[in-house]
N, CA, C and O of each residue as an XYZ file, in Angstrom:
320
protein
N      24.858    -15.568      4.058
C      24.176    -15.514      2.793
C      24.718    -14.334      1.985
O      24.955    -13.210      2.428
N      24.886    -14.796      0.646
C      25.489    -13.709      0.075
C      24.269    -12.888     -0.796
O      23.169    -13.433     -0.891
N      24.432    -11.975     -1.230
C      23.571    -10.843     -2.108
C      24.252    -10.764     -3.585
O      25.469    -10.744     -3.766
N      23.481    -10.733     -4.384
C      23.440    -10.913     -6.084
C      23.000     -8.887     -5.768
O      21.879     -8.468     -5.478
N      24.313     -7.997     -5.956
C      24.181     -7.025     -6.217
C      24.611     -6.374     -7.459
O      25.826     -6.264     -7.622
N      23.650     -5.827     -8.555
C      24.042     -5.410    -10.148
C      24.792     -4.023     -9.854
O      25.086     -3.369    -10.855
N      25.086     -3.572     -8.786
C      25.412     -2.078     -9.354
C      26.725     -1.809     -7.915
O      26.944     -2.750     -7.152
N      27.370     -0.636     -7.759
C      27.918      0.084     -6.609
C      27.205     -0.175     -5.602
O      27.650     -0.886     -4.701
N      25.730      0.446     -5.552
C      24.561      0.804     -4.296
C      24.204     -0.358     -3.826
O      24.177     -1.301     -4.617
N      23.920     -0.526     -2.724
C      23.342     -1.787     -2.113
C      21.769     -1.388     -1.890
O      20.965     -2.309     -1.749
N      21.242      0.200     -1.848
C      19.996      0.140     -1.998
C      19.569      1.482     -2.696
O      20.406      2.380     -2.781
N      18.211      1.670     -3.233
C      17.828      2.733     -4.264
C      17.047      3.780     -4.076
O      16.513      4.473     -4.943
N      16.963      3.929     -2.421
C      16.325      5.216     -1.606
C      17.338      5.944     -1.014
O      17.016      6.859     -0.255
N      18.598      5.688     -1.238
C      19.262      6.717     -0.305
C      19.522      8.107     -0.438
O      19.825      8.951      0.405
N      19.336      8.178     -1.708
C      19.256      9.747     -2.611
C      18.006     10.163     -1.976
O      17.996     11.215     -1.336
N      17.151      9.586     -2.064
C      15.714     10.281     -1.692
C      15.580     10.624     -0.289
O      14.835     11.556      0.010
N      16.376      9.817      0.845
C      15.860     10.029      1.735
C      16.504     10.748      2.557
O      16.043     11.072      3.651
N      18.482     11.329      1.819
C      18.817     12.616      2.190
C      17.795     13.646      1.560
O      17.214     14.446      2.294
N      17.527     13.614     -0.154
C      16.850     14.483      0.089
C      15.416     15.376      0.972
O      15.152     16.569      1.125
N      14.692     13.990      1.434
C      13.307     14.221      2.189
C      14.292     15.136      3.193
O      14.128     16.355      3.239
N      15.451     14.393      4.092
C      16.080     14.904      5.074
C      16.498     16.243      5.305
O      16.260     17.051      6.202
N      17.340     16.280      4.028
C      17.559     18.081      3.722
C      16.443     18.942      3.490
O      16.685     20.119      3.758
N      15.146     18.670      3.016
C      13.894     19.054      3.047
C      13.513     19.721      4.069
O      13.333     20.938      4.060
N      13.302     18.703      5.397
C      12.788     18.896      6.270
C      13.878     19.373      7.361
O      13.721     18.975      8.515
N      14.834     20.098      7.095
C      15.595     20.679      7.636
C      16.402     20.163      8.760
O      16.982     20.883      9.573
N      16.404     18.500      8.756
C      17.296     17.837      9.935
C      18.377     17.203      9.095
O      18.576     16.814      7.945
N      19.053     17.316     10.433
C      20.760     16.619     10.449
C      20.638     15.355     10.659
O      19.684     14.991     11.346
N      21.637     14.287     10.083
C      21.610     13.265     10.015
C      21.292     12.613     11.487
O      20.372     11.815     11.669
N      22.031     12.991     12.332
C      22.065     12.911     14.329
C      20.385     13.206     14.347
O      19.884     12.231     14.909
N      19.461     14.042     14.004
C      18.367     14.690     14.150
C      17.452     13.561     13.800
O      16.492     13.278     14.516
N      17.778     12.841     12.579
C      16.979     11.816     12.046
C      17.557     10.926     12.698
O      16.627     10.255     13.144
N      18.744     10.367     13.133
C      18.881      8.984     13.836
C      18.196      9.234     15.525
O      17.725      8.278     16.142
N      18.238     10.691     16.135
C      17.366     10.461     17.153
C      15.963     10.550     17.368
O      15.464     10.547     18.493
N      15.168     10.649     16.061
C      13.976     10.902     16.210
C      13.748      9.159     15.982
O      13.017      8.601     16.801
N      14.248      8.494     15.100
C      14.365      6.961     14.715
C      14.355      6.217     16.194
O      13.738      5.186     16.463
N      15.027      6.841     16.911
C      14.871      6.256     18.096
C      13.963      6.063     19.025
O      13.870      5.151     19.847
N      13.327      6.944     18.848
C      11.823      7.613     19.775
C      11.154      6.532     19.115
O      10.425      5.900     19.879
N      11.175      6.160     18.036
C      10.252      5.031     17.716
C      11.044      3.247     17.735
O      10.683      2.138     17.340
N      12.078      3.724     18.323
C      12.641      1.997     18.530
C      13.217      1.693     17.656
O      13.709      0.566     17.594
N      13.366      2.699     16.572
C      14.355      2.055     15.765
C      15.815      2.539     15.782
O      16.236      3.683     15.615
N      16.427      1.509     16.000
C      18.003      2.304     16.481
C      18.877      2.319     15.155
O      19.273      1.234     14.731
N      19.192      3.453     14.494
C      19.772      3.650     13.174
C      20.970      4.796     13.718
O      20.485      5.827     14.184
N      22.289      4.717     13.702
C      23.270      5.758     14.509
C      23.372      6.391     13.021
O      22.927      5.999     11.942
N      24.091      7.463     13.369
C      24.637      8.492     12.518
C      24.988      8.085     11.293
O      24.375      8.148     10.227
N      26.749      7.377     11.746
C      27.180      7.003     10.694
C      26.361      5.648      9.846
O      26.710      5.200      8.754
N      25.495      5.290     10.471
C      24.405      4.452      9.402
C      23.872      4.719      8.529
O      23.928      4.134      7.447
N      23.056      5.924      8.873
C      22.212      6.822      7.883
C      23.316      7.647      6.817
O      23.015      7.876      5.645
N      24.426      7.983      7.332
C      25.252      8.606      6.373
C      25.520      7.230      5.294
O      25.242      7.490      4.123
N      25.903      6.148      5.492
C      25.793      5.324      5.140
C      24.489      4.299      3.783
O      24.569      3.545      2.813
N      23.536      4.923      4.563
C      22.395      4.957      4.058
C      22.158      5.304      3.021
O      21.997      4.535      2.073
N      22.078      6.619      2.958
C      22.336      8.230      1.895
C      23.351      7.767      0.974
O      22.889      7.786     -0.167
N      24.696      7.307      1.013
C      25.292      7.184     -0.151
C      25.296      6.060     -1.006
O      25.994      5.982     -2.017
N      24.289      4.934     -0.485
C      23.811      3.543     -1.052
C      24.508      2.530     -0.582
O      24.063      1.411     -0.835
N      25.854      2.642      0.270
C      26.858      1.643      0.874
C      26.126      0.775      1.607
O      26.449     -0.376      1.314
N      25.017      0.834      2.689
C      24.665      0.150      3.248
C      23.145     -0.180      2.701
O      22.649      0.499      1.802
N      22.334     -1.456      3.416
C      20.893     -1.432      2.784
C      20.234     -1.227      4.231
O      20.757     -1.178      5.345
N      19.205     -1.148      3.914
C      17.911     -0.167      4.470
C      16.657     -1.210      4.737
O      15.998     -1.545      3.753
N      16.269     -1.786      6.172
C      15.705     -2.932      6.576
C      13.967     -2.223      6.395
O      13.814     -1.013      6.226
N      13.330     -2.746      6.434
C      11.731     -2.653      6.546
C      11.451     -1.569      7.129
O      10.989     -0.449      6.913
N      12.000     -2.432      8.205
C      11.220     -1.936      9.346
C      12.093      0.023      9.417
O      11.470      0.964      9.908
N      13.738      0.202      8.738
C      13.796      1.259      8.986
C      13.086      2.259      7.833
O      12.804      3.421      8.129
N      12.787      1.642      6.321
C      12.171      2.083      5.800
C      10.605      3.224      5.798
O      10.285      4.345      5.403
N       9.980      2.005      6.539
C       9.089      2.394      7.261
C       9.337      3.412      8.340
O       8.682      4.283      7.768
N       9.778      4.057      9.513
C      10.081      4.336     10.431
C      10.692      6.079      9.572
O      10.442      7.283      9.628
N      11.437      5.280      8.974
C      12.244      6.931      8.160
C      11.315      8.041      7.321
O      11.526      9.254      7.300
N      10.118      7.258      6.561
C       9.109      8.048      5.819
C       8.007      8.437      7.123
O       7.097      9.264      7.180
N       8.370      7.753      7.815
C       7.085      8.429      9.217
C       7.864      9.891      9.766
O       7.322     10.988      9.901
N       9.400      9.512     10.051
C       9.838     10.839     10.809
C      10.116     11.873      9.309
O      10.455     13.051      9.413
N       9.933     11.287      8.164
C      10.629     12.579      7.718
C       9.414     12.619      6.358
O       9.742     12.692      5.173
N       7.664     12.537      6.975
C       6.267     12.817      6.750
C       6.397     12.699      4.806
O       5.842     13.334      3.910
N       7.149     11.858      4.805
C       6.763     11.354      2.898
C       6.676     10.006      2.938
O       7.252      9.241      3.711
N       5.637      9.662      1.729
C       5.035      7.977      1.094
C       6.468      7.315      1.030
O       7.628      7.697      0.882
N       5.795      6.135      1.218
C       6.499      5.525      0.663
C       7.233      5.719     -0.480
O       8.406      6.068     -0.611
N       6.201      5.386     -1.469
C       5.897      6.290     -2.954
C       7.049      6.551     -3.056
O       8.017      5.908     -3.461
N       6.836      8.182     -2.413
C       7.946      9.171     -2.787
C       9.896      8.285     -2.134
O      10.931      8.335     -2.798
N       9.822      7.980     -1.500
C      11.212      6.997     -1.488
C      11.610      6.276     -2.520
O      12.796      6.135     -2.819
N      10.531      5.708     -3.212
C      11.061      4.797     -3.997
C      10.510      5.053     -5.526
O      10.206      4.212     -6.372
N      10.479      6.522     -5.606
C       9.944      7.172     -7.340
C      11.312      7.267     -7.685
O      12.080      7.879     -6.943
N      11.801      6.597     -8.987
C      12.855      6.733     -9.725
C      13.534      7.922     -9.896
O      12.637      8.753    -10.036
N      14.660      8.518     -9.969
C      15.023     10.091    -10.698
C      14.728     10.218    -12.065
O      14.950     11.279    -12.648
């Protein structure tokens, strides 16, 4: 199945959720192993991935990423 994508980014939290990341003072490795503790398996170069909009960002890691790195939803997905 293909994707009807308007822009570069394939998704529109990845700015936000290096920044929550750099916030809360973890490394990308730091956030893919805490992701794990909860079953969600997201490696390194994913999340780097993540962060620069190249890849998209499933539910379930959505969810999982604002739990380890303690911001709303909300705040992921408030415009700049």
């Amino acid at each position: 199945m293909k994707r009807i994508i308007d822009s570069d980014k394939v998704n529109i939290i990845g700015s936000k959720i290096k920044e929550a990341r750099i916030a809360a003072g973890m490394s990308q490795q730091e956030l893919s192993n805490k992701l794990e503790l909860l079953a969600v398996y997201t490696c390194r170069g994913s999340i780097s991935r993540i962060e620069t909009g190249n890849r998209a960002v499933t539910d379930i890691e959505i969810d999982a990423i604002s739990k380890v790195l303690k911001v709303s939803l909300d705040y992921l997905f408030e415009r700049e």
